[in-house]
N, C-alpha and C positions, 0 to 999 in steps of 0.2 A: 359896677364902678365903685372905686375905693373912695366914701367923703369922710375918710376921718384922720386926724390932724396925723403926723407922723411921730410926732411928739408921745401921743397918746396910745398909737398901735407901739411904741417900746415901752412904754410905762408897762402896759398891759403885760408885757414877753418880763420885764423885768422883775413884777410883784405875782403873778403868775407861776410858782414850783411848781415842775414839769412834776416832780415826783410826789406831790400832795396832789394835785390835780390829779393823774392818771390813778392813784391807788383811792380813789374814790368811786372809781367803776371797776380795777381789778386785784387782787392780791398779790402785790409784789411783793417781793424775798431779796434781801442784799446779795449780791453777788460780787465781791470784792468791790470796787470803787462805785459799780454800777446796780441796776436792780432786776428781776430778773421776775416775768410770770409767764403764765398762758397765754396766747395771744385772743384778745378779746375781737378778732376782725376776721378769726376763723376758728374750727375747729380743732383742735390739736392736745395733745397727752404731753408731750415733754415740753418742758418751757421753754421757747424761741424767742420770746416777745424783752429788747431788752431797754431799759430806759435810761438815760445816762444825767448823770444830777450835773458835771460840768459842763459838758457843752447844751444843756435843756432841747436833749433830742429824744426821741424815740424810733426802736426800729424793731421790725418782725423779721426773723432769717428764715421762717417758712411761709408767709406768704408776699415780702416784701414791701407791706405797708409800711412809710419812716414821715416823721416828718415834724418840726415843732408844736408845741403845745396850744397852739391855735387850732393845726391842722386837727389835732387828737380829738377834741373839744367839737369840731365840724363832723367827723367823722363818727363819733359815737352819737349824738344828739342830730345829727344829719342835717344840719342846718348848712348855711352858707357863713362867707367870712363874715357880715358884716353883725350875723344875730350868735355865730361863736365869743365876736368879740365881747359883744353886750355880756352875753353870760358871764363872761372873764371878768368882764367889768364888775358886777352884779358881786360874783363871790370876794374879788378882792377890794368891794369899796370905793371904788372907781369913780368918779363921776361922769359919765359919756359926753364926750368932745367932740362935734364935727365940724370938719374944716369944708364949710360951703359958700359960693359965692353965691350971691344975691336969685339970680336966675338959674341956679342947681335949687336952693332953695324955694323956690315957686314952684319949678316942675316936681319935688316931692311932696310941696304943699298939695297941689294939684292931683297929683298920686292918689292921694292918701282921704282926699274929697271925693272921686270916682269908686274907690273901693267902697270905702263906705255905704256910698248912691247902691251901689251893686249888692253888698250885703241888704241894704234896707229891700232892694227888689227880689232877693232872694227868698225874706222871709216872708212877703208878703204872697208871692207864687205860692209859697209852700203853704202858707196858712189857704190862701183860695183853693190849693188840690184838695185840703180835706172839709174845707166849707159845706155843706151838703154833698149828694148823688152828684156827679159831671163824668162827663164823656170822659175827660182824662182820666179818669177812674178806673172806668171803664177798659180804656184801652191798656194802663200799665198791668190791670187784673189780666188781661185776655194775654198779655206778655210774659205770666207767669208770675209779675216780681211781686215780693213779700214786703210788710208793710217796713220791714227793719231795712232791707236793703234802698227802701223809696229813702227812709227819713238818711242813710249814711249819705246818699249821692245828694241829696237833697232837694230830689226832684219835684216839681208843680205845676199848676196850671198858670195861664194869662187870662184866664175869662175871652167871653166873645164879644164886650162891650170896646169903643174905640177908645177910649179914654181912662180906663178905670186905673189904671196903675199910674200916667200922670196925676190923673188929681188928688192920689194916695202919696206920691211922693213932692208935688207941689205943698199940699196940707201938711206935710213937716218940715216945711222951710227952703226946699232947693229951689232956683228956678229953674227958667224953661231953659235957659242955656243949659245950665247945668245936665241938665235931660238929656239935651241935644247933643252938648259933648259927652256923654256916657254912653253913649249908642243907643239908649231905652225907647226913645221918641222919633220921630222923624216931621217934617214940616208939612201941614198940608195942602194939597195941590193948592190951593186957594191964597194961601201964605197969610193967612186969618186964625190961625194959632199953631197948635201941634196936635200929634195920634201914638198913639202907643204904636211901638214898631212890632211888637208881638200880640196877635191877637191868636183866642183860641187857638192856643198853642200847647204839649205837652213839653215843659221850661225844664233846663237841664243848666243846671250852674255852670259855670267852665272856672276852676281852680288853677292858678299858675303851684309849680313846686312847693312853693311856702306853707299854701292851702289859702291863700288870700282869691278873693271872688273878685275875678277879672272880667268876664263879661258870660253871655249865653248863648245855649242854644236851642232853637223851638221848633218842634215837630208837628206839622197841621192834623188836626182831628176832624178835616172831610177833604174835599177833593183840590183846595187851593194849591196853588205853587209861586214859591219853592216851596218843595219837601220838608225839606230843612230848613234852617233858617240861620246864621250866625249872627252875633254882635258884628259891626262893621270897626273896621281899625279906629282906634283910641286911644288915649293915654296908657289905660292898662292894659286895653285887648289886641293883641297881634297873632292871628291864626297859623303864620307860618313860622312862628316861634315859640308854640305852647303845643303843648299835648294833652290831652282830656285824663285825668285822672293821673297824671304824674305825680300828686299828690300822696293817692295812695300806694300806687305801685313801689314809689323807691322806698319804700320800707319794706317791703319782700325782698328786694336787689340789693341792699344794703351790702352785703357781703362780696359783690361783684359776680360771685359765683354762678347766680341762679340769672337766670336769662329773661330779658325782657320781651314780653309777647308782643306783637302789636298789630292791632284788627283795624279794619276799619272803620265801625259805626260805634256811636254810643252803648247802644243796645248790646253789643256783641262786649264790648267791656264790662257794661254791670249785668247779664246776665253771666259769665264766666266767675265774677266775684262772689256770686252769690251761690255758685259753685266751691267757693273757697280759692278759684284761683284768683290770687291777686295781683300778682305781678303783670297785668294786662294794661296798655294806653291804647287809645285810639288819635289818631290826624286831625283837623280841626277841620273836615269837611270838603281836603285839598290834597294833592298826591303830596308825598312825604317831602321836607324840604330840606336843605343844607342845614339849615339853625336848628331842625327839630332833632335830626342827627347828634349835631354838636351836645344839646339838650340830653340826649340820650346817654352818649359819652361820657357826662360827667358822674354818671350813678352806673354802667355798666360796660361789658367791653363785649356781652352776648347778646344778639338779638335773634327772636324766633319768629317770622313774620307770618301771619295766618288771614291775608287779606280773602274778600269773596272768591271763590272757583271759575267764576264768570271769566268771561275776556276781558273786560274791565279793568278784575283786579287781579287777574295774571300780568297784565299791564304796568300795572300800577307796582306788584312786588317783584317785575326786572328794573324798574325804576327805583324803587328802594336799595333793593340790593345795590347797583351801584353808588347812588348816595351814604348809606352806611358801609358800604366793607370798604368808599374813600378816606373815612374814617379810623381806619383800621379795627372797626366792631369786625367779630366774627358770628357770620348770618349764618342762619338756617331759614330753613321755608316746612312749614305744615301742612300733612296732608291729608286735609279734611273728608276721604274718602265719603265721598258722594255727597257728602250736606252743602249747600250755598252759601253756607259762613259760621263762625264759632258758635253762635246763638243757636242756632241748625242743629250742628253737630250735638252740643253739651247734652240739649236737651231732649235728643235722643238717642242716646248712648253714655251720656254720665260722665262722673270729673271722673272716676276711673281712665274709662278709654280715653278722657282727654289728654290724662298725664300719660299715658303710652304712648300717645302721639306726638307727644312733647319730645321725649327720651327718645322715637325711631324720626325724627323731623328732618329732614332732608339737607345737605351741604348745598349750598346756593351753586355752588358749578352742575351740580346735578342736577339740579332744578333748571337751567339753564340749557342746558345739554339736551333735557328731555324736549324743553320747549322748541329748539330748532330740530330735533328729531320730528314733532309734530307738524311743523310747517313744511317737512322734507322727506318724501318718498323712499328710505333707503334701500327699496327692492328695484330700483332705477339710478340707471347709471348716473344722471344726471343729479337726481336727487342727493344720491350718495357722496359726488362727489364737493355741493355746496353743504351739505351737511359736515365733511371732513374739513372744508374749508372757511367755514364758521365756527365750529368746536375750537379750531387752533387758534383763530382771533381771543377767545377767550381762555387759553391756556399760556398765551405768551405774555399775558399781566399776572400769571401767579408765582410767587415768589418761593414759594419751594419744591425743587424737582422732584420731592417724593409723590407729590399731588400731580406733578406733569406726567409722572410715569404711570400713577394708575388709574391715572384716566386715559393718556395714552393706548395701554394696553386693555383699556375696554373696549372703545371707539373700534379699536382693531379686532376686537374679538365679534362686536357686532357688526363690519362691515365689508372685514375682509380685507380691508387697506393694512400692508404691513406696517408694523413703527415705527422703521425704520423711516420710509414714507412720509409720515404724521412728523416724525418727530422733524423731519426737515421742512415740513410744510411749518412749523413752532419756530424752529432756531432757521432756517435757513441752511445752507449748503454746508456751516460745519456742524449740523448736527453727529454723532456718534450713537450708534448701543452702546459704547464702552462709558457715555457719560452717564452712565446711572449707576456704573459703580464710583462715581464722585471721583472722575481721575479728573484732577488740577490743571489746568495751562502753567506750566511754567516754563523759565529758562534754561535751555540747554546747549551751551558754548560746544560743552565736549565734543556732541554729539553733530555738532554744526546743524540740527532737527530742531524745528518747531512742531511741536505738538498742536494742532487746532481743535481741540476738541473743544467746546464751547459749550458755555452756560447764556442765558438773556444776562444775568449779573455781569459775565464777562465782558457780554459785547458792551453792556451800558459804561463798561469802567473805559472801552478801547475806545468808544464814540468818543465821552469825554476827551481824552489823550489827543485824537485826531482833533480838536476843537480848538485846546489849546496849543498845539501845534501850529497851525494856521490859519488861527483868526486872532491878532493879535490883541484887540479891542475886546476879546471875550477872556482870552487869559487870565488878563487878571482877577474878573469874578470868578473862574473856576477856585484860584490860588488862593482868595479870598475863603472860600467856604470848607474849603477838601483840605485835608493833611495827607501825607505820604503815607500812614497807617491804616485811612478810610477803604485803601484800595487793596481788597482780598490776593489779586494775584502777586507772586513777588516779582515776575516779570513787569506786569504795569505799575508796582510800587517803584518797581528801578525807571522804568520811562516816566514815572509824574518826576520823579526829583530830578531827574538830569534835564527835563523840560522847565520847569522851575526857576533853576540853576544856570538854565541857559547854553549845558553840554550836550555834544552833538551824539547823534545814537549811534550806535552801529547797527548791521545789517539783517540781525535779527531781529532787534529792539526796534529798526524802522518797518520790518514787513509785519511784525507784529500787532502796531501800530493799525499799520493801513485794512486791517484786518476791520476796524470797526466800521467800515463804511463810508457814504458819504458825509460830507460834512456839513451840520446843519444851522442856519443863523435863525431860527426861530428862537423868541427866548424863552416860548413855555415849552418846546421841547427839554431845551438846558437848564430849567428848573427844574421837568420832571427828571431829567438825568442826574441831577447834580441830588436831589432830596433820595432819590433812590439807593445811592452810592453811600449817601451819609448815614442813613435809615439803617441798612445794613450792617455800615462798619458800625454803629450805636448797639445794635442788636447781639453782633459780634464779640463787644466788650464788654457785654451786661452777661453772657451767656459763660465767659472766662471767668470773671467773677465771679459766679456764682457755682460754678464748680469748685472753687478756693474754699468759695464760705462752707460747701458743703465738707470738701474735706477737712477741715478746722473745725468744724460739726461733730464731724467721727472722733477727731482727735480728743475735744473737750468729753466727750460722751465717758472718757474715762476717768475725768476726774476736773478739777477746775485750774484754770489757769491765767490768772492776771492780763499776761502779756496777750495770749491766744482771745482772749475777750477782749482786749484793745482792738486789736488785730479784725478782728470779726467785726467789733462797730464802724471800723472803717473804714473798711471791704461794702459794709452796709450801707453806707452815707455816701460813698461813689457811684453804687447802683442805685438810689437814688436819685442821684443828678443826673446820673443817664436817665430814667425812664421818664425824672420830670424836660429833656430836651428832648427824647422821641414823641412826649406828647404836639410838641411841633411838626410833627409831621406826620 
């Protein structure tokens, strides 16, 4: 949430030079009007990265990171907007300005009371693990961990007394509300005072992104249950919105490049770290959620899931995958050959074999693929043939026919079912082989032929057209969201405008039409149709563009050119604005 005045966030962009600013983290070189270095957000030899002193932008033409001088500031210091601002602030003299109403004002008050509560119980765990011999001791020795990696995660004990950490943070002035709303304490049955909520427990901080201590988690040291244990929802702690160690992790992802892992258990995160691999989070005790997703998305766009081998968390990582790759993250799944979780594996077979498992990690359709292969017999007919007809459920959501085809042409080669076959059980009756050499639907008057060869994108653009055709009450959301350019075919780019426009089709324009099916009044069907069509044509104009930029790349490579550098910044500042409205979808 943005609470700072608006006043204040232009001040900041105002006294803020983009080109002082950035050349305080890289070496920039004039380049006629503009400035020109390395790109500091990846690796690279010739300088792509250009910074522009008029309009106070910045763009990379090799890996397409652009974006004002806040954004730059967020992104090298990895902070969010509202502690980039501060910084800004900080260098240019600023005095920090926030525009809060009274009850925004409270709940930050209140924030920022619980944090603290939380810090104070952190150090006090941590001071009681190394208080004398305890079993917690005990057990993190027998788990291998070393005393550097206890003191990074900040791990400790609760003692087994009922009380001890209330009258520890009573004795520095909170009260028992305070307890109470911090998750620490709980009421007892008696309703005759309070109890520590964690007793003999081995405590585990839980860190929100910032690295601020939002609540815990505690591990019993005999035979009680739960197992586990977490902070209960509060001001600062929400489970299905945090991730264990996000903290540390997105300083390994920073690049977007490297892939986020994500285990299960505590244990399986800081045993991995302590392997050196860092880019590891774990769930907060709960299958993966939409928020923790979204959470993930803003530091990377690769995820490697390496949940338990169990049924469980074969479970739990088809459930993921679907929640991240709605995301548009692109999954993988690891395959922990024979160990029962990464903890398992690491520690016997080494970060070596881990990072090869990292690098052969399986494409979630495969992973997917195998798993209804397990459930299904394919040396029986029967088997065989729900096995072919669950494969296809999951091949008519992917979006690029390259990926339809070889999987296609696996399924068939394990089962004997031709593709042709398959591919109609995908598309429906106008499947073709001739569509995998990418031949088009278009219009053909001459020819008085329609060609039906069909794509899923095709039919999604033809539903569409049937939709607003006749349902007049839907039309205009279509008309509202779609342009005549969103629609790949130029046959249904001709039927959206003359439907539009209100002119009547002709004869192949209407059977063409009718081609999409029937017609449906669900409106989250027509939101998934209408975001897919858009998605695409977005993708479609990012991917034109950046062939420009590359050939204007080649061009300048022989010498420099004023205009061709305009030209290029943009080219750059369009893609851009596209990629920041695909993040809408």
């Amino acid at each position: 949430m943005n609470y700072f005045a608006e006043d204040f966030i232009d001040e900041i962009k105002e006294k803020s030079d983009i080109v002082q600013i950035v050349s305080e983290y890289v070496d920039l070189h004039r380049a006629g009007t503009n400035f020109k270095a390395r790109c500091p957000f990846h690796g690279e030899k010739t300088p792509s990265f250009i910074v522009s002193p008029s309009k106070q932008m910045y763009k990379c033409f090799g890996c397409g990171e652009g974006g004002d001088v806040i954004k730059f500031v967020m992104k090298m210091e990895n902070v969010e907007f509202k502690e980039a601002l501060e910084i800004l602030a900080k260098k240019a003299g600023i005095e920090i300005v926030r525009e809060i109403d009274p009850e925004m004002n409270e709940k930050i008050n209140q924030r920022k009371r619980y944090e603290h509560i939380n810090v104070e119980a952190a150090r006090y765990f941590f001071k009681l693990l190394w208080t004398g011999k305890n079993q917690a001791q005990e057990y993190l020795s027998k788990r291998g961990l070393d005393s550097k990696t206890i003191r990074i995660f900040g791990l400790g004990y609760s003692g087994d007394a009922w009380d001890n950490l209330a009258k520890h943070l009573l004795g520095m002035g909170y009260s028992e509300e305070d307890l109470l709303k911090a998750g620490l304490v709980t009421e007892k049955k008696s309703k005759d005072g309070i109890r520590d909520r964690f007793v003999n427990r081995v405590m585990f901080p839980i860190f929100d992104h910032t690295g601020n201590v939002i609540g815990f988690g505690g591990r019993v040291l005999d035979n009680s249950l739960p197992k586990y244990l977490n902070s209960p929802e509060t001001v600062t702690f929400s489970k299905s919105k945090n991730l264990y160690a996000i903290n540390f992790a997105k300083k390994s992802i920073a690049s977007r490049e490297i892939p986020l892992i994500i285990v299960e258990g505590y244990m399986d995160v800081i045993a991995l770290h302590q392997y050196g691999i860092k880019n590891a989070v774990a769930p907060l005790g709960t299958a993966l959620t939409a928020d923790q997703a979204g959470l993930v998305k803003r530091f990377t766009d690769k995820v490697i899931i390496a949940f338990d081998s169990d049924e469980a968390g074969v479970a739990a990582t088809l459930r993921g995958i679907d929640i991240l790759s709605s995301k548009g993250i692109d999954v993988k799944v690891l395959d922990l050959a024979g160990s029962k979780d990464p903890d398992d594996f690491i520690r016997k077979n080494g970060a070596d074999s881990f990072h090869k498992a990292i690098e052969t990690a399986m494409p979630f359709v495969q992973f997917k693929i195998d798993e209804i292969k397990r459930a299904n017999d394919i040396e029986t007919d029967e088997g065989k043939i729900n096995f072919c007809k669950e494969v296809s459920k999951i091949l008519k959501d992917l979006d690029s026919p390259v990926e339809v085809e070889h999987y296609l042409k696996k399924v068939s080669s394990e089962t004997g079912i031709s593709v042709s076959a398959l591919g109609k059980q995908v598309y429906g009756k106008y499947f073709s082989t001739k569509q995998f050499n990418v031949v088009a639907v278009e219009k053909a008057k001459t020819s008085d032929r329609l060609d039906t060869i069909k794509d899923g994108l095709d039919i999604a653009e033809k539903k569409l057209l049937c939709i607003a055709a006749q349902k007049e009450s839907l039309k205009a959301e279509i008309i509202a969201k779609l342009e005549v350019e969103d629609f790949q075919s130029g046959l249904n780019r001709d039927i959206f405008e003359k439907i539009k426009n209100k002119i009547a089709l002709d004869d192949i324009e209407a059977e063409a039409m009718s081609l999409g099916g029937e017609v449906s009044t669900d409106e989250n069907e027509l939101e998934s149709l209408i975001r897919r069509v858009k998605k695409n044509s977005l993708k479609k104009q990012s991917e034109r563009l950046k062939e420009i930029q590359q050939h204007l790349q080649l061009q300048l490579g022989s010498g420099y050119c004023e205009e061709k550098e305009k030209e290029l910044l943009k080219i750059g500042m369009q893609i851009l604005g596209i990629e920041n409205e695909l993040r809408k979808y």
